[in-house]
N, C-alpha and C positions, 0 to 999 in steps of 0.2 A: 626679707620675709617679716613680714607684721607678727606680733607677738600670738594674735588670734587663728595665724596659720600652720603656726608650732603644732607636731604631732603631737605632742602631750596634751595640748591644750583640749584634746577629745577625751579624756578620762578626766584631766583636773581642773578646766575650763568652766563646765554645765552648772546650772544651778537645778539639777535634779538630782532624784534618788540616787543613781549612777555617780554622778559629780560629790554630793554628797559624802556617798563612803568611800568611795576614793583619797579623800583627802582625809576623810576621818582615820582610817585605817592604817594609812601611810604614819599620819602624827602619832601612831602609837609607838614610832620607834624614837618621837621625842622632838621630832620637828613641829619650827612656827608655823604659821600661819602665812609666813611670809615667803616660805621656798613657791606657795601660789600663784605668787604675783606675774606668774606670767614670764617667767626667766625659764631657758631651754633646760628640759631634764638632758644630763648624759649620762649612758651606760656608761659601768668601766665592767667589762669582760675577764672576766679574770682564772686562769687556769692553772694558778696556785695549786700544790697539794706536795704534803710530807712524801708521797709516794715517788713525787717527779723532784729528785733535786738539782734538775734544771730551772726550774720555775719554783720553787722554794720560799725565793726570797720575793716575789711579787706581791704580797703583802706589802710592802715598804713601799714597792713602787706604785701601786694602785693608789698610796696615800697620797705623793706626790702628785699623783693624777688630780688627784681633789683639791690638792692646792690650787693648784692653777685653772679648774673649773672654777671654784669659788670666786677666786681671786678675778675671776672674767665675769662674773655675774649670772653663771650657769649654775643648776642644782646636780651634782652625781649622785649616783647610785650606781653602786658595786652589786656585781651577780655572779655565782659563781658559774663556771662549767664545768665539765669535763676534761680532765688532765691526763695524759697520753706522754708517758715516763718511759722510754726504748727500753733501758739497761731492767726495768721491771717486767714490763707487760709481756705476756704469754702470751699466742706464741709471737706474738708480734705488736706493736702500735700499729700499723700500717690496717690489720684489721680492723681499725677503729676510728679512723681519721675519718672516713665519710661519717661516721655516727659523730662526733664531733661537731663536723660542719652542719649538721640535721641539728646537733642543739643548740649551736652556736644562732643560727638563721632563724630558728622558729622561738628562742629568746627575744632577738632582735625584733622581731615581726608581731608579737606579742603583746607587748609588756611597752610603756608610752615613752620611749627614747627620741629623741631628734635628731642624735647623732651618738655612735657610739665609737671608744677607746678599747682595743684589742692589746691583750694582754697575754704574749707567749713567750714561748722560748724552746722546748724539746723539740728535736723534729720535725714531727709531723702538726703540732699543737700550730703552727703558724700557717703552713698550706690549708691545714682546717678550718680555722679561725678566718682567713681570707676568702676561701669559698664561700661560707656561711653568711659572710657580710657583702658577698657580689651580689649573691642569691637575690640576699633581701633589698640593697642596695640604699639602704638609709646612710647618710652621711656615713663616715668612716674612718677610722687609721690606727695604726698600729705601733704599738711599744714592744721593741723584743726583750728579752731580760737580759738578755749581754753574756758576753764567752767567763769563763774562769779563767784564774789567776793560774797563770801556766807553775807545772808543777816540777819541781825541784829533787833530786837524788843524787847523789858522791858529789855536786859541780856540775849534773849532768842535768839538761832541761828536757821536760818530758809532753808530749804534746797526749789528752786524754787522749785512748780510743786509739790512735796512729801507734804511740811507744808499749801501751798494753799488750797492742798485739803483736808485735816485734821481740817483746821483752818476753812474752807466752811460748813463743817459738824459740828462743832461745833456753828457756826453761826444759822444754821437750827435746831440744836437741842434747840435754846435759852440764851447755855452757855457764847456766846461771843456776846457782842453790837456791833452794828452799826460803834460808834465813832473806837472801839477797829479794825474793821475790814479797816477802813480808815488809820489807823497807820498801818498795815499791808501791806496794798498796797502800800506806798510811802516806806516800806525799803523790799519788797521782793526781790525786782530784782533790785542790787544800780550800777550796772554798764554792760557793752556789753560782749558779751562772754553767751557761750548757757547753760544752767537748769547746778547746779554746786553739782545736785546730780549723782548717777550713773542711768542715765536715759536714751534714746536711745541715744541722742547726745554723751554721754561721752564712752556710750560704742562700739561707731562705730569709736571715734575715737581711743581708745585701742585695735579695731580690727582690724582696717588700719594698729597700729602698729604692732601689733602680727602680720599678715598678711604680712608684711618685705614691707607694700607701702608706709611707713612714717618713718622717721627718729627716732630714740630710742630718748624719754620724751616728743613726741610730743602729748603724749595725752591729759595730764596732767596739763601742764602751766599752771595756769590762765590768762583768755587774757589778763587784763592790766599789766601782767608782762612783764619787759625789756626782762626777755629771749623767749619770746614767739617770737619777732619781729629778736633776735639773731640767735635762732633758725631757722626763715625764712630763714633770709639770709643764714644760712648754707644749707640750701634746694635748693638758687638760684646757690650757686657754686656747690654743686654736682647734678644739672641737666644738668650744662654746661659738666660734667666730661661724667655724664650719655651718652649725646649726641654725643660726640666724639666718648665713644666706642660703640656706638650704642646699649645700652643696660644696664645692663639687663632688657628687655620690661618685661609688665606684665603676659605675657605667661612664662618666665623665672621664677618668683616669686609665682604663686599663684597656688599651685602644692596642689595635694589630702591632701601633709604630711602640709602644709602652715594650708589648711583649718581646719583639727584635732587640730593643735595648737592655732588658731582663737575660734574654740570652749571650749578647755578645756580654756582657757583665760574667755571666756564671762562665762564659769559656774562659777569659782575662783573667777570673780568678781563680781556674783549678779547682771551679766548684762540685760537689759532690752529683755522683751519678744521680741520687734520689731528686736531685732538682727537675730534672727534663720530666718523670710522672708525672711530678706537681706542681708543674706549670703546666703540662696540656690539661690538667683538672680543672687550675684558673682557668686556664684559658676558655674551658668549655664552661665554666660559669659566666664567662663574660659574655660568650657567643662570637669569640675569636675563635677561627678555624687555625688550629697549631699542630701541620701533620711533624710527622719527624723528620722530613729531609729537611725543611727549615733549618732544625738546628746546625743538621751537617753543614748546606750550604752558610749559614753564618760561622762555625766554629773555620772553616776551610780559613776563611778571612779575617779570622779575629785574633791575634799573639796573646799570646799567655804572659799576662806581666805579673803575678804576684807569686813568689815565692814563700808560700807556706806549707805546711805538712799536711796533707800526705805527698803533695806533689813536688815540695820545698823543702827548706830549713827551719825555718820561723813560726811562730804562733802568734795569736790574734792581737793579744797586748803588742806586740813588734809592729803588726799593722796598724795597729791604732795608734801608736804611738808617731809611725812613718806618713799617718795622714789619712786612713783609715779608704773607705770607701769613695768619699767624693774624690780624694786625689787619685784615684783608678779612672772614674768614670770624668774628669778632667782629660787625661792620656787618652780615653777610646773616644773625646767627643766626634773628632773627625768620622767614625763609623758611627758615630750615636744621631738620633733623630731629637735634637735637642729643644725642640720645642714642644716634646712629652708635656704633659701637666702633672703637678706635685700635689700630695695635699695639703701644704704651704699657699697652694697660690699661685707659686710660680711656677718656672719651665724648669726642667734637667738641666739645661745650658746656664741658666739664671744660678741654679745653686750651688753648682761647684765651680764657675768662674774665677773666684779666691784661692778654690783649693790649691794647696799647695803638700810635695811631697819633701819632705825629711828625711830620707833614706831608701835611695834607688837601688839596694842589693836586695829591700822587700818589696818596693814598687817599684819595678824597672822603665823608663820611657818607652815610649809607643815603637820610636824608632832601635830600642836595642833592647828586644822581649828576653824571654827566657826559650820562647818558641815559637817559629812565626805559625803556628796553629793552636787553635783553645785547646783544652784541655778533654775535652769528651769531644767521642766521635759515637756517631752512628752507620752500623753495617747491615746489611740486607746481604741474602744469598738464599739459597735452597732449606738451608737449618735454619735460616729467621727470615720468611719473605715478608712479616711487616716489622720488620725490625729489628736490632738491639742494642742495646750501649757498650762502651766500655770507654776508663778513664784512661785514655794514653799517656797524661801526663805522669803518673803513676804506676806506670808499668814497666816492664823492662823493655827496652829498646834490640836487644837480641830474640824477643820474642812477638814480636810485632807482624811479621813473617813467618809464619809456622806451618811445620807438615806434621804430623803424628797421628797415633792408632789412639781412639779413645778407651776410655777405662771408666763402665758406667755404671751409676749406684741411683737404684730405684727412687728413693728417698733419702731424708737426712737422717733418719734412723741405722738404713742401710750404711751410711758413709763411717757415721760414728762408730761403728759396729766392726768396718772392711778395711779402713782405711790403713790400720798400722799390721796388718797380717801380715808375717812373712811370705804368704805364698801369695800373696797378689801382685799379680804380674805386671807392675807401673816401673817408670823408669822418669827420670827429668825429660823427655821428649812426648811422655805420654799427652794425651790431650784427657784432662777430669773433666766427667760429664754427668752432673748429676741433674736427675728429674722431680718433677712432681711438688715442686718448692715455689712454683706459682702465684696468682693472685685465689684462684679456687682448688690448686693441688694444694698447699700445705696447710690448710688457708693462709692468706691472708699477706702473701709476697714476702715472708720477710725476709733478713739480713746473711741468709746465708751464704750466698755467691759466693764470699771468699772462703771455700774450703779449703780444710788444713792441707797441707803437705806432708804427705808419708814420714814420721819419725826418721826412718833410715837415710830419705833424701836429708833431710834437714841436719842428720849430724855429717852427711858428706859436703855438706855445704850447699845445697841447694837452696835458693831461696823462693822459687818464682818456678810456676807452671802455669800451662793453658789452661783455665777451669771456666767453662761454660754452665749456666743454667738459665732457669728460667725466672730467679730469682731476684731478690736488690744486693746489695753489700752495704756496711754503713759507709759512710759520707767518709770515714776516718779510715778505714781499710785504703791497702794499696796491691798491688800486682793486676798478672795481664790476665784481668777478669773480665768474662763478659757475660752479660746481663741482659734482665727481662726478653729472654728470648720470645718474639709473639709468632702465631700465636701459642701456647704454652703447651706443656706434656701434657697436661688433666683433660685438653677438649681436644686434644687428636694432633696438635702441631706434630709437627717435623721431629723434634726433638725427643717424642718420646718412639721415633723408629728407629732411634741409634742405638747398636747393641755393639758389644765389645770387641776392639781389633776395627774397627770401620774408618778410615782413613778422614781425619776433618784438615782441612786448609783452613786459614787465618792470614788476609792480608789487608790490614790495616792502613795502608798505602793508596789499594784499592777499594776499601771499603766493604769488603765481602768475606763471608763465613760459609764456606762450602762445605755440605758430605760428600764425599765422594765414594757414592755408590751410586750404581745402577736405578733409575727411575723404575725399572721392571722388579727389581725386587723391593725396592719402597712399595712399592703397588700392593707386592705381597704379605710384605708387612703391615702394611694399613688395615687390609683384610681380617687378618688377621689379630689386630688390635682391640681390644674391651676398653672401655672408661673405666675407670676407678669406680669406688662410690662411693656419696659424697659424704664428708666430713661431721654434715648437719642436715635434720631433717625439720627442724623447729626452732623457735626464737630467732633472735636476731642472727647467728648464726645462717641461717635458712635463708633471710632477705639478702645477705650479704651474696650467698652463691647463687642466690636467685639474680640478682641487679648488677653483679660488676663486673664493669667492661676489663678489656684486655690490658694491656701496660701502656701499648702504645696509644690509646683512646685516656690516659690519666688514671687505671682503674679509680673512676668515680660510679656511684652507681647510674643506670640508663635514666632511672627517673628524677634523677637532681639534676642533670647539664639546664642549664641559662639559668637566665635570671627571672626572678619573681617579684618583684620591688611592690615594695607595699604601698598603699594609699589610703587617702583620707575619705572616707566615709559621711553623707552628709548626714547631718541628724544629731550630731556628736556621737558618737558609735566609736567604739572602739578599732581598730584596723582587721578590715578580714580579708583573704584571699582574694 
């Protein structure tokens, strides 16, 4: 690409009024005359904020960014966005993740980038960030912030998010005090960088890389490592490389064969349920059709080789250190379509050909997994006929096959409220079924799937029931929970005709979620069923239950799926629709 074909070159290029103060007004932040000269601008995206201390420290890494734009002969420019912090946002991030990718995209599409540098780490801050940049499809690629420094108590290693809630239910059962729980909290989380188990954060950013929108070990780092920040900087010089040859955009990279490798990835690693949503999100930004038996049919044939929590032993420094990501996606080449494209340049096959692993009790060989099936399955029956998740590898294996009476709580208000009553009538066989926790029942899907367990089971020793909803669990949860039931309680699915004592099957084996009840009296019940009402009648709230699709559709909303890639305008004109 000729320096004249550079998008920027239509705002800072012209010798008109336009061109003029463009350049005028930029140099007021102290720039020569010389970032003009015709060198690529690059965003650095960045979704920094004191709020999210998963992304905390991105600061420091956007700087690096610029190192190595500079140092390529590119000019950066940092912008901020929108930061989507789990452990804060009410009632959910998930609520917010399309609003995200709407700033993310219409930033991009905006404002005179050539190529831009994505900067996440929480959650959903990556799947957003990634739509955003399909959307618009300007050059591309992605820095995640990297896991924290796994956290330490008596000698005992604590993985965020996984030992919190283990450590919570042991609190409630009486086994651990008060004081013991205050030492807990000052060392679970001892520095910046997002949950440093395999939770959605870590697995979205192993799917950016799989997915060839991140540089190979960019998953993995720990953020307060130097190579995390060295890293960047290699990110910031091959954006400037990217920018030049105009590509390859993310329409060039996230191809049907990208997404199969993204998934058999996320089964190998016992990645978090919240990946399969948003990937069919990507995927419907990309205009890759990604229904859900896919995944099944790929997790059937994919082994589970990484042993971390919540499905394992280990945290993220254990696999970073054993080899991180590439030495996985090395093991699964044989089922990988290795001639994916990278934003390097290269193939999938090309970049982890060297990989090598260091420690097979965290990354097991192809040929002696930990399970010869991935780690998430998907069930269809009568109570989800388009769908639902649940992480097997995380579950108990006594429970995998189940027959019990459900025990059902309207919303999460209600559970909160019922769950620890003496007189409620649950037992370890019960099936928990709670509704209305959705993409447009609670708003906004979020992380409640894994409901508690009655106090009373819990000091008898129970650890693990069936709990069904319509909802997610975080990436860090574990038990035989199953998820995003479609379509949901709030638009009339199935799930909101289960009332209590109603017999549900669970055979995981077979891949099906039965009620069993009578089709004549569902009949009756439908009938007799009302909608809710809704949540919000105005503001963004309003667009949100106005536009978003189901779980199994990515809840993205209807009017963001594909892409919009921008273009050059002649005239010098700025980029429009």
């Amino acid at each position: 690409m000729t320096t004249e074909e550079l998008r920027s070159r239509n705002w800072f290029g012209p010798k008109t009024l336009d061109g003029f103060m463009h350049r005028a007004y930029l140099r007021a932040e102290g720039f020569s005359d010389l970032v003009f000269d015709g060198r690529p601008v690059i965003g650095i995206a960045n979704s920094w904020s004191e709020l999210t201390n998963c992304n905390a420290h991105l600061r420091q890494v956007a700087e690096a960014v610029k190192r190595g734009v500079w140092s390529a002969g590119g000019f950066p420019l940092e912008f901020p966005t929108i930061s989507l912090g789990e452990i804060l946002m009410k009632p959910t991030t998930m609520l917010f993740r399309n609003l995200m990718a709407m700033d993310v995209e219409e930033c991009i599409r905006a404002y005179p980038l050539d190529a831009v540098v994505l900067l996440s780490g929480c959650d959903k801050t990556t799947p957003a960030m990634l739509m955003g940049a399909i959307s618009a499809d300007v050059p591309a690629l992605m820095v995640t912030g990297g896991p924290m420094l796994r956290g330490n108590w008596r000698a005992e290693e604590l993985g965020s998010g996984t030992d919190a809630r283990r450590l919570w239910a042991e609190r409630r059962a009486g086994r651990l005090s008060e004081e013991d729980l205050c030492e807990v909290e000052a060392c679970l989380s001892r520095s910046t960088g997002h949950c440093m188990v395999m939770g959605t954060a870590s697995t979205m950013a192993a799917l950016a890389e799989t997915l060839g929108m991140a540089l190979p070990e960019n998953a993995a780092i720990p953020a307060p490592d130097s190579r995390r920040l060295a890293l960047a900087e290699l990110a910031g010089r091959r954006a400037v490389e990217m920018a030049r040859a105009g590509g390859p955009r993310p329409s060039e990279i996230l191809t049907a064969e990208a997404f199969d490798n993204a998934i058999r990835a996320d089964m190998a690693i016992g990645g978090s349920t919240n990946a399969i949503v948003h990937l069919v999100a990507i995927a419907g930004r990309a205009g890759v059709p990604l229904p859900l038996r896919r995944f099944d049919e790929l997790s059937r044939t994919t082994p589970l080789l990484v042993n971390l929590k919540p499905s394992g032993k280990y945290l993220m420094e254990d696999f970073f250190y054993a080899g991180g990501l590439p030495a996985v996606l090395k093991e699964l080449l044989p089922l990988l379509h290795g001639d994916a494209r990278s934003v390097n340049g290269r193939t999938l096959a090309d970049n982890v050909r060297d990989a090598r692993c260091w420690n097979e009790d965290v990354i097991r060989p192809l040929g002696v997994p930990l399970a010869s099936e991935g780690g998430t399955v998907i069930l269809f029956g009568n109570l989800c006929p388009d769908g639902a998740v649940l992480k097997q590898s995380a579950a108990s294996p006594h429970l995998l096959t189940h027959r019990g009476r459900a025990v059902v709580f309207e919303n999460q208000a209600d559970i909160a409220r019922r769950i620890d009553d003496p007189s409620l009538p649950i037992d370890e066989t019960s099936v928990l079924v709670l509704k209305h926790v959705g993409p447009k029942g609670a708003p906004g899907m979020p992380e409640w799937g894994a409901a508690p367990i009655p106090t009373r089971l819990l000091q008898r020793g129970v650890k693990d029931m069936v709990r069904i909803s319509d909802a997610r669990m975080s990436g860090t949860s574990y038990g035989t929970v199953i998820l995003h039931v479609a379509p949901e309680s709030a638009v009339g699915g199935p799930l909101a005709l289960v009332r209590d004592g109603d017999p549900i099957e669970l055979d995981v084996p077979g891949r099906r979620l039965t009620l069993r009840v009578e089709e004549a009296e569902l009949g009756r019940r439908r009938l007799a069923w009302t909608p809710p009402p809704p949540h919000f009648t105005s503001g963004y709230g309003r667009i949100f239950l106005d536009h978003v699709l189901q779980a199994n559709e990515g809840c993205d909303f209807d009017v963001l799926r594909g892409r919009r890639p921008v273009r050059r305008e002649e005239g010098g004109g700025p980029d429009r629709l």
